[in-house]
C-alpha positions in Angstrom: 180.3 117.0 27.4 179.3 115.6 24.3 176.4 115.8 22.3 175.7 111.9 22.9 175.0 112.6 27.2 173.9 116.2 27.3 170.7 117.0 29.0 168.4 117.3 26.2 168.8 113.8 24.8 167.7 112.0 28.0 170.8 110.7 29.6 170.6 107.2 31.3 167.1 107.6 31.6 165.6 106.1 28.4 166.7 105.2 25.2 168.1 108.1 22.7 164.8 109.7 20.7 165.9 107.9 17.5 165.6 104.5 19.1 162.1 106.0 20.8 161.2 106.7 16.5 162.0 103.6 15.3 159.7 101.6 18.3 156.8 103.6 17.3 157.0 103.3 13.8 157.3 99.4 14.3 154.1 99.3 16.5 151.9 101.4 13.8 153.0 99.2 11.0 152.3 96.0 12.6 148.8 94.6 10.4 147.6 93.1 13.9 147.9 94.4 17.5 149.2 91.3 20.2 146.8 90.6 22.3 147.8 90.9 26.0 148.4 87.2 27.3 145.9 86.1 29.9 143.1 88.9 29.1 143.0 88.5 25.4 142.0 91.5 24.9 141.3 92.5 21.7 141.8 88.9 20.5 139.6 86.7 18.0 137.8 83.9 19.3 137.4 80.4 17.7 135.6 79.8 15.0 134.3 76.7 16.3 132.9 76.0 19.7 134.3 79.3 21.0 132.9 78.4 24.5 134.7 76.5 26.8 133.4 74.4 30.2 135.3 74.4 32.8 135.7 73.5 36.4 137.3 75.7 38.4 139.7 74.5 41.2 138.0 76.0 43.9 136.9 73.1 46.0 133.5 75.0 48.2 130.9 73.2 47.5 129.0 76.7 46.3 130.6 76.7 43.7 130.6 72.6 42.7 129.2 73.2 39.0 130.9 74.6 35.7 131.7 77.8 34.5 132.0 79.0 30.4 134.9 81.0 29.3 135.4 82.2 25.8 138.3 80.4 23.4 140.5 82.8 22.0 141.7 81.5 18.4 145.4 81.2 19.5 144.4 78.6 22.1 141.9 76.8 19.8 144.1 73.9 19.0 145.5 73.3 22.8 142.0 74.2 24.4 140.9 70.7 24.2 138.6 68.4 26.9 140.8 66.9 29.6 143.5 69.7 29.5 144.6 71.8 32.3 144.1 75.9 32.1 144.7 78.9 34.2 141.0 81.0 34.3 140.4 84.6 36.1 137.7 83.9 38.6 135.8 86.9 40.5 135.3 89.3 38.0 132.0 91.1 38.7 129.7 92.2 35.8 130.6 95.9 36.1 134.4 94.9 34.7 133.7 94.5 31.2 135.4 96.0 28.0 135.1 96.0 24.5 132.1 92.8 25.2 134.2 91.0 27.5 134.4 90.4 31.3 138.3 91.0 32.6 139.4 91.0 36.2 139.3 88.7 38.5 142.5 86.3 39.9 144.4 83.8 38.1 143.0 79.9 39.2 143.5 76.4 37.9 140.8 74.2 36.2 140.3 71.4 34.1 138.3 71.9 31.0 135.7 69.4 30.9 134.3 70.7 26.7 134.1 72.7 24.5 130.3 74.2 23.0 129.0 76.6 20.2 127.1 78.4 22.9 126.8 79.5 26.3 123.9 79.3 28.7 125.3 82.4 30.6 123.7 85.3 29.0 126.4 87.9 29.7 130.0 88.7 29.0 132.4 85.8 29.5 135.8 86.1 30.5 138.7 84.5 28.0 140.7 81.1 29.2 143.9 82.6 30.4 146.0 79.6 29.5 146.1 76.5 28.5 148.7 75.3 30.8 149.4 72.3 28.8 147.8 70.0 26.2 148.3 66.7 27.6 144.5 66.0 28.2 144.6 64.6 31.3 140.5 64.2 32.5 138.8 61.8 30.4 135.6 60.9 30.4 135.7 58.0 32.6 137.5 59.8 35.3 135.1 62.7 35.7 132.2 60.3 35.5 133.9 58.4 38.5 134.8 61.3 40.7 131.6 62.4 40.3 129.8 59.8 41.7 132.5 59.9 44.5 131.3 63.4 45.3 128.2 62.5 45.2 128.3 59.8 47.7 130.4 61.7 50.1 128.8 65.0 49.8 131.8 66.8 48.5 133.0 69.3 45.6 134.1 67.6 42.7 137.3 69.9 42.5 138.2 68.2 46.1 137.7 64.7 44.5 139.6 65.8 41.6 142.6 66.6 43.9 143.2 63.4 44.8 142.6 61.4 41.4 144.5 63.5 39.5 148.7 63.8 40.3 150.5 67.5 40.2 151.6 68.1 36.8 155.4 67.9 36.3 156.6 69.3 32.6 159.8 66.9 32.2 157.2 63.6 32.6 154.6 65.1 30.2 157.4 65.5 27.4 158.9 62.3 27.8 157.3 59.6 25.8 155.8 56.5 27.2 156.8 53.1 26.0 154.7 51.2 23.2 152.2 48.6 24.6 153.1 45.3 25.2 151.1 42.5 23.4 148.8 40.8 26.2 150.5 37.5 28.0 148.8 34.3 27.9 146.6 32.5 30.8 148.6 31.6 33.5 148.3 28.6 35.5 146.0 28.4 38.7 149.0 27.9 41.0 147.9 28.3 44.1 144.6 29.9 43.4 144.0 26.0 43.3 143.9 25.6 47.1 140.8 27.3 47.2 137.2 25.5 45.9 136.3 27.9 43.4 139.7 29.5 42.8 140.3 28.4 38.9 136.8 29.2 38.3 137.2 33.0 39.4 141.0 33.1 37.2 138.9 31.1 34.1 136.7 33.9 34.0 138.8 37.0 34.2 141.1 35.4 31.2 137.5 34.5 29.1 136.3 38.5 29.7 134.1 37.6 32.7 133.3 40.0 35.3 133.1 38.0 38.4 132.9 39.5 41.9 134.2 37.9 44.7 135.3 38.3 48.7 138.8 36.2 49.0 139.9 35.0 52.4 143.4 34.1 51.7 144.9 31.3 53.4 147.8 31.9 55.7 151.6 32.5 54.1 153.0 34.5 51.7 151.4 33.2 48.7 148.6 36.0 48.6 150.7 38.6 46.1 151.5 35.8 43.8 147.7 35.0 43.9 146.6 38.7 42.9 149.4 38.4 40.4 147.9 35.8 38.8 144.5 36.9 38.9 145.9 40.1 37.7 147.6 38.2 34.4 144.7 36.5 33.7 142.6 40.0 33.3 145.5 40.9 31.1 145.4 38.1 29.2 141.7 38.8 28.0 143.2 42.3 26.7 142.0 44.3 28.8 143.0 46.7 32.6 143.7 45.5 35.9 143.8 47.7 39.6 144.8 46.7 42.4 144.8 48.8 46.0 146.9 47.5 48.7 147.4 49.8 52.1 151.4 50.4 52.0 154.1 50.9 50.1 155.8 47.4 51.9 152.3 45.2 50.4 153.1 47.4 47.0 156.4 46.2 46.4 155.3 42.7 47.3 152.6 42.5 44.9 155.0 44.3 42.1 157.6 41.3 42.7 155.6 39.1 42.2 153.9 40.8 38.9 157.7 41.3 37.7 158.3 37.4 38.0 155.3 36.1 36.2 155.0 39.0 33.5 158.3 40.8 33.3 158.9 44.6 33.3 156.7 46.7 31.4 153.7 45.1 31.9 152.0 47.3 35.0 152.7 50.7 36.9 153.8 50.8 40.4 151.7 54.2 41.8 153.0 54.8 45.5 154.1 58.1 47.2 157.6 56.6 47.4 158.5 56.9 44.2 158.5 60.9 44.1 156.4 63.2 42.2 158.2 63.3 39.1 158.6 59.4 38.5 155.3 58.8 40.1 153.5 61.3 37.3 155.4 59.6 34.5 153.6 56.3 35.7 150.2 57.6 35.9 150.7 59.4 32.1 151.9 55.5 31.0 148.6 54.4 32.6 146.1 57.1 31.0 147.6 57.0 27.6 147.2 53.2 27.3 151.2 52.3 27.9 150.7 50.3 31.1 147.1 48.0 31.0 147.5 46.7 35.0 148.5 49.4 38.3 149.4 48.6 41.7 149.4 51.3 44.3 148.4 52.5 47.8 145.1 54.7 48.3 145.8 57.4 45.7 145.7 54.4 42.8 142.1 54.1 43.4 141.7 56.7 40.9 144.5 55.0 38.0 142.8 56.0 34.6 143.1 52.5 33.2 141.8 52.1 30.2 139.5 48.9 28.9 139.3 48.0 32.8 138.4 44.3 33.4 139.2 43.7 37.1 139.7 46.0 40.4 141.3 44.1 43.6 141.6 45.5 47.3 143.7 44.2 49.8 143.4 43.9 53.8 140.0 46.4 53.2 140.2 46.6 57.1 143.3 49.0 57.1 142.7 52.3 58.3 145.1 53.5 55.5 142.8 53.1 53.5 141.2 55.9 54.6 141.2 58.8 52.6 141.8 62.1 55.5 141.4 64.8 52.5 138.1 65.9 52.0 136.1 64.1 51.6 137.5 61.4 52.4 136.2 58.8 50.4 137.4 55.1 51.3 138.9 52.6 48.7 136.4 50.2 48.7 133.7 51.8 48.4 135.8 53.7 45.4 136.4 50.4 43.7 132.6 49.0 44.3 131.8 52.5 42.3 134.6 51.5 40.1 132.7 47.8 39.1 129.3 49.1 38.9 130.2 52.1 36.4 132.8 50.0 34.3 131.3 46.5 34.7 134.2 45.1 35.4 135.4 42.5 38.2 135.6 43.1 41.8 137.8 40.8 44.3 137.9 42.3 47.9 140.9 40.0 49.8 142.4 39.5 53.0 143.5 37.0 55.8 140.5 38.6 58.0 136.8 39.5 57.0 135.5 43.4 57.0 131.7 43.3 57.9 131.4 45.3 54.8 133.0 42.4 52.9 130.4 40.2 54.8 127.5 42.3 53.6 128.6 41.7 49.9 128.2 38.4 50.3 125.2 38.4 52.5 123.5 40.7 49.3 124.5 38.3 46.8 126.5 41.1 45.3 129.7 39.3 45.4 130.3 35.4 45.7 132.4 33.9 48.6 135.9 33.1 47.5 137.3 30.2 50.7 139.1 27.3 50.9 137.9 24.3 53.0 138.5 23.6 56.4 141.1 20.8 55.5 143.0 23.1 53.4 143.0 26.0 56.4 144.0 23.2 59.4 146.6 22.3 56.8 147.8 26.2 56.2 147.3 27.5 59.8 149.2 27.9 63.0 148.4 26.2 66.2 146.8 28.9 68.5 146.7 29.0 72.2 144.6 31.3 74.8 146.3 32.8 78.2 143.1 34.7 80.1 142.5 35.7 83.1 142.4 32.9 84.9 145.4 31.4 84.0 147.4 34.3 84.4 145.5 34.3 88.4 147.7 31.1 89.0 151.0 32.7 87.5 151.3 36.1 89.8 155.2 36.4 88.5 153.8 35.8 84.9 151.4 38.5 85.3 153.2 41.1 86.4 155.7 40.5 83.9 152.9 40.0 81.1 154.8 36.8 79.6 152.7 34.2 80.6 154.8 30.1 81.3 153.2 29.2 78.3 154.2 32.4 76.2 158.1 31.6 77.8 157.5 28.5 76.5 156.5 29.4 73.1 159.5 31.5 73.1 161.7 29.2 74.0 160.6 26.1 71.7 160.9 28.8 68.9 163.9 30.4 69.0 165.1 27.1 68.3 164.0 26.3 64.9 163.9 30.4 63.6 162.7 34.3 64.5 159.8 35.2 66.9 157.3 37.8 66.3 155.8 39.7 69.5 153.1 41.8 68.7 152.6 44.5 71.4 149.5 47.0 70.7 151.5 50.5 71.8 154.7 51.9 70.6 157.3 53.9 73.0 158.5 52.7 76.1 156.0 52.9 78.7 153.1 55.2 77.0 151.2 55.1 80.4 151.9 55.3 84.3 150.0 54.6 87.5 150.7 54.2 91.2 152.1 51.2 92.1 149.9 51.2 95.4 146.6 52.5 94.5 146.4 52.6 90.7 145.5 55.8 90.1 147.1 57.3 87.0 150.3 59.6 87.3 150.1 62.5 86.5 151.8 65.9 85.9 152.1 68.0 88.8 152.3 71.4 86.0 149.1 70.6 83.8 147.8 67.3 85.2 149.0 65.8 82.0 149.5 62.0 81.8 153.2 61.3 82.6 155.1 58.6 80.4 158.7 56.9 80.4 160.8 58.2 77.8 163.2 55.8 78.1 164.5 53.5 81.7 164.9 56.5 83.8 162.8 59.9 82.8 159.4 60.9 83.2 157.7 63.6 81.2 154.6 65.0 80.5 153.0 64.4 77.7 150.9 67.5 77.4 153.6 70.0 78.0 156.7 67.7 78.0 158.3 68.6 81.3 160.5 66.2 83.1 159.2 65.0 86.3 162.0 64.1 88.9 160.2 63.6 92.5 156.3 62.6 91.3 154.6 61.0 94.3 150.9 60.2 94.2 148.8 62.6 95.8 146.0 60.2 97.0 148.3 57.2 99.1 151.8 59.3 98.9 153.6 56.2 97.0 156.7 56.4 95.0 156.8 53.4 92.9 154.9 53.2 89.4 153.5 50.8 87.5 153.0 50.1 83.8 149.5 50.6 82.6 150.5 50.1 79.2 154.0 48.8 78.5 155.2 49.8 75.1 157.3 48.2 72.2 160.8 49.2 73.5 160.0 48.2 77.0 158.9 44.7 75.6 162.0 44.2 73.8 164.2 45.6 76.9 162.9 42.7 78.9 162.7 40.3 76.5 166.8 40.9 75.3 167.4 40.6 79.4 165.0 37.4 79.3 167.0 36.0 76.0 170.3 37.7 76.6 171.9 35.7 73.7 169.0 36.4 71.5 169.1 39.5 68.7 166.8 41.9 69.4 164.5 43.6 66.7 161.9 46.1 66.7 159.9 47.1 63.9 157.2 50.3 64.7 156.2 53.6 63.7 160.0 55.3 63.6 161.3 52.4 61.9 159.6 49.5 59.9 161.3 46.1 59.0 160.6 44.7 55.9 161.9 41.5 56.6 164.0 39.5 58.6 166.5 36.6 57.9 165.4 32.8 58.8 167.7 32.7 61.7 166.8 32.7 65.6 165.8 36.4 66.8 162.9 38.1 68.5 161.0 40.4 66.6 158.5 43.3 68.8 156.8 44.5 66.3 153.6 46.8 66.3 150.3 45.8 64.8 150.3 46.7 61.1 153.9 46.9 60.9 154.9 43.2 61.2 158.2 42.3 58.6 157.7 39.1 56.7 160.4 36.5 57.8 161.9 34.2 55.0 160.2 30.9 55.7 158.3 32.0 58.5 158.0 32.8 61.9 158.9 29.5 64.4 156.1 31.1 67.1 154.2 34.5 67.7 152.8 36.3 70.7 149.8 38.6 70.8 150.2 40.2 73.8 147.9 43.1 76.0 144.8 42.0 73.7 142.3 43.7 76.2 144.2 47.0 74.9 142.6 46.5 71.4 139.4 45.1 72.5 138.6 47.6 74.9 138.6 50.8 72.9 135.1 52.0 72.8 134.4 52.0 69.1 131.9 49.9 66.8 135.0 48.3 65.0 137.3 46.9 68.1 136.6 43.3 68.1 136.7 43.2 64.2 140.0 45.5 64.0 141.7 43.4 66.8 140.8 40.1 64.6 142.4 41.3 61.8 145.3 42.6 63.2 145.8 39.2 64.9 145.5 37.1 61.8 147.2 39.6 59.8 150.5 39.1 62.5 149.5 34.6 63.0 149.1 34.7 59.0 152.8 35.1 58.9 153.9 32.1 61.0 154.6 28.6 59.9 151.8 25.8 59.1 151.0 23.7 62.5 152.4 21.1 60.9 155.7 22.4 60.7 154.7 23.2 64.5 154.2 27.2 64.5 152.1 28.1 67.3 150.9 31.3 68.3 150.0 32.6 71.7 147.6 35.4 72.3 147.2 37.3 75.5 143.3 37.6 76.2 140.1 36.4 77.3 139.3 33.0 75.7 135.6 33.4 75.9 135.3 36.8 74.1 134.1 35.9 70.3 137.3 37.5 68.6 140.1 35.3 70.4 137.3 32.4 70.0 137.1 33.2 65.9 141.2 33.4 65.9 141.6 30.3 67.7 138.9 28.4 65.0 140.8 30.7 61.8 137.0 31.9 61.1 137.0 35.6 60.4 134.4 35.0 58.1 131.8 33.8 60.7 132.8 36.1 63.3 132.1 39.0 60.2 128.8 37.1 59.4 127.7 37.3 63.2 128.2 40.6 63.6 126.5 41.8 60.4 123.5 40.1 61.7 124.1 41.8 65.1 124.2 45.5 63.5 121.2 44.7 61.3 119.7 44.7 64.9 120.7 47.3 66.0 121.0 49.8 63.1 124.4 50.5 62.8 127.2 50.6 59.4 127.0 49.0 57.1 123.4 48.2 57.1 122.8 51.6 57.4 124.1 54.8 56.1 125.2 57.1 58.6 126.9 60.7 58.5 129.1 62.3 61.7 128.0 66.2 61.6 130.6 67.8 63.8 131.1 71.6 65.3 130.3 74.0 68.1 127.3 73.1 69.6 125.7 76.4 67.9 127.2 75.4 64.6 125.8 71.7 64.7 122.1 72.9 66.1 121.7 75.5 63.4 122.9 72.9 60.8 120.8 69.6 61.9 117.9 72.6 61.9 118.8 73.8 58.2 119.1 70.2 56.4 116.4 68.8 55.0 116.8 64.8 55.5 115.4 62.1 54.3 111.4 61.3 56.1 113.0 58.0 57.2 116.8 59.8 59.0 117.3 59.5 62.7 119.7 61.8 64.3 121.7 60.2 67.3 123.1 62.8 69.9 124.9 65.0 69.4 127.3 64.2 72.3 130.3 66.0 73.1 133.7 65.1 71.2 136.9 64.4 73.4 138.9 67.6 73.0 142.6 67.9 71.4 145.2 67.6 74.1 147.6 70.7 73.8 151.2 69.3 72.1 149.0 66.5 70.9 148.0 65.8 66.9 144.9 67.3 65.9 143.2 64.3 63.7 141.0 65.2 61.0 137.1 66.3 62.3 139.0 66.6 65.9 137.9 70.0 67.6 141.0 72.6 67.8 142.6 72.7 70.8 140.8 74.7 73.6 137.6 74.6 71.5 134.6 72.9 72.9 132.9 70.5 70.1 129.8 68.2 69.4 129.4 65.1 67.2 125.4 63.9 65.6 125.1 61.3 63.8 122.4 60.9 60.8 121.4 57.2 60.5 119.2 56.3 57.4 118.2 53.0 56.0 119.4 51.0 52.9 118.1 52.9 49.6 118.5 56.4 51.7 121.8 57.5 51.6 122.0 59.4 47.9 119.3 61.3 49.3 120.8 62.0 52.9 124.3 62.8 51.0 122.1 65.6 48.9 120.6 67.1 51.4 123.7 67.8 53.4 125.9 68.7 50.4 123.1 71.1 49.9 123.2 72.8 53.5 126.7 72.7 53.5 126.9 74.6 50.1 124.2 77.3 51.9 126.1 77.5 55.2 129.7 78.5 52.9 127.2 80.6 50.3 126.4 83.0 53.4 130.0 83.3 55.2 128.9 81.2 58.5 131.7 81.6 60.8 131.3 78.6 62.8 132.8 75.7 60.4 130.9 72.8 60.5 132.5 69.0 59.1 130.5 66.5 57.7 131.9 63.2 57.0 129.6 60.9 55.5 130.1 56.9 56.3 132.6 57.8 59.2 135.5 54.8 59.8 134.7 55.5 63.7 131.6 56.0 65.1 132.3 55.3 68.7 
């Protein structure tokens, strides 16, 4: 054995006692010890503002405020406002050493500045890292999001979530293109249909701030109008924003941007384009690159700098909802956007919101319409099948297609496509006894049963296959459709048509377009392709379906959904017509029939100021156990002038079913109140239940409680 490996020189279990030697001798003659990364310990703080603010990525809304961490000096030159860092959060006050607070596990945070002194008295803990120096939060932004928590009673660090994308390292060090000078006016175009339309583009491109609601005529000129409006902001040097509800109205407002300015001259912010390429776009955006952004809901946030205009599309889409807490909507995003920045607001769709109405009604925003002339020109022919006419047609109604619909179809499929717009996807979402109507359902669970496809029944609870249902009140066999869905439409419709293509755009699959060329088109509401040239005809059909829901917004949601499908068919005068399957005397089909969405939106404003309901007043949907909401109506201090409604119990979450956000867990029992306050109330109603929630989360309640303030649906 040789010296080298015998026993008293350690073996293979260190490193030979010279090597040990020349390790210590190294570590005593080094003039400074390393501090430990992520403690600092030992380590020298800045000389100047060693105290950093910073908000911590927690998201309760306990802890919504900042916290000060010391600076050491080898961070000093990254640790700059706007950056992201690493903190320790949770130390207690007995884990201190040599002056300063250690302990506590690793978080994210954004530091907002950097001060000379702290107004924490004790030890502060050390940033841990600086996890990179791209300042990402200005000024502007944290102002914004602010306000946004403030409205919705939420924690800034939620808010924060959604304005600010995930870092990705490879975007951050590639650099972003040099700006682009700014493009001259453009011409009105077709912004000239409309009576004040060159007036509104005049005064973007002169540095006005004007604020307007746009109904947008019919047809497919709408993207090339924000485009415009859009290059005329840009042409006055400074930022445009516009929000549209999907990816599909994205790219058809960035083709149209491409054609009048080129490439380079605005960001295209949609999930679609991954998180990497997505990241790179938003950096472009904040570091002055890219002056104009088009996007879906996340761009409501786009850090654009020198911002001049902020545009909304289709308001009324539920997409623009924001589900993560918490869950502010667009709109009201951009409004905060206008009145912080002073810059100009345009709110456009085919339809009307009643919030869009209300802007008007204020004086807040100026109406933005073409004449009646113009809209007979630009319109469809539509037609009415109710009740009564169906009453003389027994084979049309129990096939749902109408003579006249056939007859629609038929005169269409001559000249081009036809769209069918059916209000359910599937096959057949919902059964009943042919006999006695009552609703099938599963032997198992008592679930409701649905068709699959032509020949299987199952559950939709538990998802068994029924084989031999009968109904248990007559004994029938046969069923009957109480809802028939997409796929069943076009199943009869390709048997009707057999020579006819068949195409079905929905939820599993969505068109984009179809080709000029004689086809039938089921389609979904919302997911409607654009056909080149237009449709020759449309059907609305199983209208009742959308006005029936029991919720505030049925009528208004079933008008827009039915001018956003008739909005895509050709002009009357090239003889597009469009039938719609409902009641003739109900005021939406009367409103659709006329092309007035704004006076149906103006009538029922003045119907909610009656009665009290959004958006004349402010109004927040407390949901829980029925404990959990009792102790928390007791615990918040509202406004003199509040007026709580219920609570009432919430329909519970079907087992196998989607929970949607505020819905009660499955098997769990819950309650809904609603807080109604009056115009000039709701900062202080928002306060005051930010402030419970904050005590309820401070103390460890069990019981979780949601509060949604300005709810979509209010029943």
């Amino acid at each position: 054995m040789s010296s080298e490996n015998g026993p008293g020189d350690g073996g293979a279990e260190g490193p030979p006692p010279e090597q040990l030697a020349l390790i210590r001798e190294s570590v005593r003659g080094a003039d400074v010890p390393r501090a430990k990364p992520r403690t600092w310990r030992g380590a020298a703080l800045a000389k100047d503002r060693p105290v950093a603010r910073v908000l911590v990525d927690k998201g309760v809304l306990h802890l919504d405020r900042y916290f000060d961490y010391a600076v050491p000096e080898e961070l000093d030159a990254d640790a700059q406002p706007g950056v992201r860092v690493r903190v320790r959060f949770g130390a207690g006050r007995h884990r201190v050493r040599d002056g300063r607070r250690e302990g506590g596990g690793l978080i994210d945070g954004y530091l907002i500045e950097r001060r000379d002194e702290s107004d924490y008295s004790g030890p502060l803990a050390a940033l841990a890292q600086v996890v990179s120096p791209e300042p990402v939060l200005g000024e502007e932004l944290l102002g914004l999001a602010r306000a946004v928590a403030d409205r919705y009673a939420g924690s800034l660090a939620d808010v924060l979530q959604l304005a600010v994308p995930p870092r990705s390292a490879r975007a951050e060090k590639r650099a972003s293109p040099e700006p682009l000078p700014a493009p001259p006016a453009p011409e009105a175009g077709t912004w000239a249909r409309y009576e004040h339309g060159s007036a509104f583009l005049d005064a973007l491109a002169s540095g006005g701030s004007p604020r307007a609601v746009w109904n947008a005529l019919p047809g497919p000129e709408w993207s090339e109008e924000i485009a415009r409006a859009v290059a005329a902001t840009l042409a006055s040097g400074r930022g445009a924003l516009v929000v549209v509800p999907d990816g599909r109205t994205a790219a058809r407002v960035d083709a149209a941007l491409t054609e009048l300015l080129g490439k380079g001259r605005h960001a295209l912010l949609t999930a679609d384009a991954g998180p990497e390429k997505r990241y790179a776009q938003w950096l472009a955006v904040r570091r002055g690159s890219v002056r104009a952004v088009v996007g879906t809901r996340a761009a409501m946030f786009a850090p654009v700098q020198d911002l001049g205009l902020v545009a909304i599309w289709d308001d009324g889409d539920d997409s623009h909802s924001e589900q993560h807490a918490p869950q502010p909507h667009a709109r009201d995003v951009l409004l905060l956007r206008a009145s912080l920045d002073k810059c100009a607001f345009l709110v456009g769709s085919w339809s009307c919101t009643v919030e869009a109405a209300q802007l008007v009604e204020s004086g807040w925003a100026r109406p933005l319409t073409a004449g009646r002339e113009q809209v007979r020109r630009t319109a469809p022919l539509v037609r009415t099948v109710g009740d009564t006419d169906l009453a003389r047609d027994e084979a049309a109604r129990a096939a749902r297609l109408p003579s006249l619909a056939w007859q629609a179809v038929r005169e269409g499929l001559k000249t081009g496509p036809v769209l069918v717009q059916v209000p359910r996807r599937g096959y057949v979402p919902r059964l009943a006894c042919a006999q006695c109507r009552a609703p099938a359902r599963c032997a198992h669970c008592a679930g409701p049963l649905q068709a699959q496809d032509a020949g299987a029944l199952r559950c939709e609870w538990c998802g068994r296959e029924e084989h031999s249902w009968h109904c248990p009140d007559c004994g029938g066999f046969r069923l009957r459709a109480q809802v028939v869905g997409a796929r069943r439409t076009a199943e009869e419709l390709g048997r009707a048509f057999p020579a006819v293509p068949v195409r079905t755009s929905g939820r599993e699959h969505v068109l984009d377009t179809v080709p000029d060329a004689p086809a039938l088109v089921v389609s979904t509401p919302g997911a409607e392709p654009v056909a080149e040239g237009g449709y020759a005809a449309a059907l609305l059909l199983d209208g009742w379906a959308m006005l029936g829901r029991p919720d505030l917004r049925s009528g208004e949601d079933a008008l827009r959904r039915w001018i956003g499908a008739a909005a895509l068919v050709r002009p009357q005068g090239e003889r597009g017509t469009v039938v719609v399957v409902a009641e003739p005397t109900l005021r939406p089909v009367q409103a659709l029939v006329r092309w007035d969405p704004v006076g149906f939106a103006v009538r029922e404003l003045a119907e909610r100021a009656e009665l009290g309901f959004p958006p004349v007043s402010r109004m927040a949907a407390v949901s829980g156990t029925p404990e959990a909401v009792a102790e928390f109506l007791a615990a918040v201090e509202s406004p003199p002038d509040a007026e709580v409604l219920g609570p009432v119990p919430l329909p519970p979450t079907l087992p196998g079913r989607l929970r949607r956000p505020g819905a009660p867990p499955p098997g769990e029992s819950w309650e809904r109140a609603l807080i109604r306050v009056p115009p000039g109330s709701g900062a202080a109603l928002a306060a005051a239940l930010k402030t419970a929630q904050a005590a309820r989360m401070a103390r460890g309640s069990a019981e979780p409680v949601r509060v949604r303030v300005d709810p979509p649906d209010i029943g």
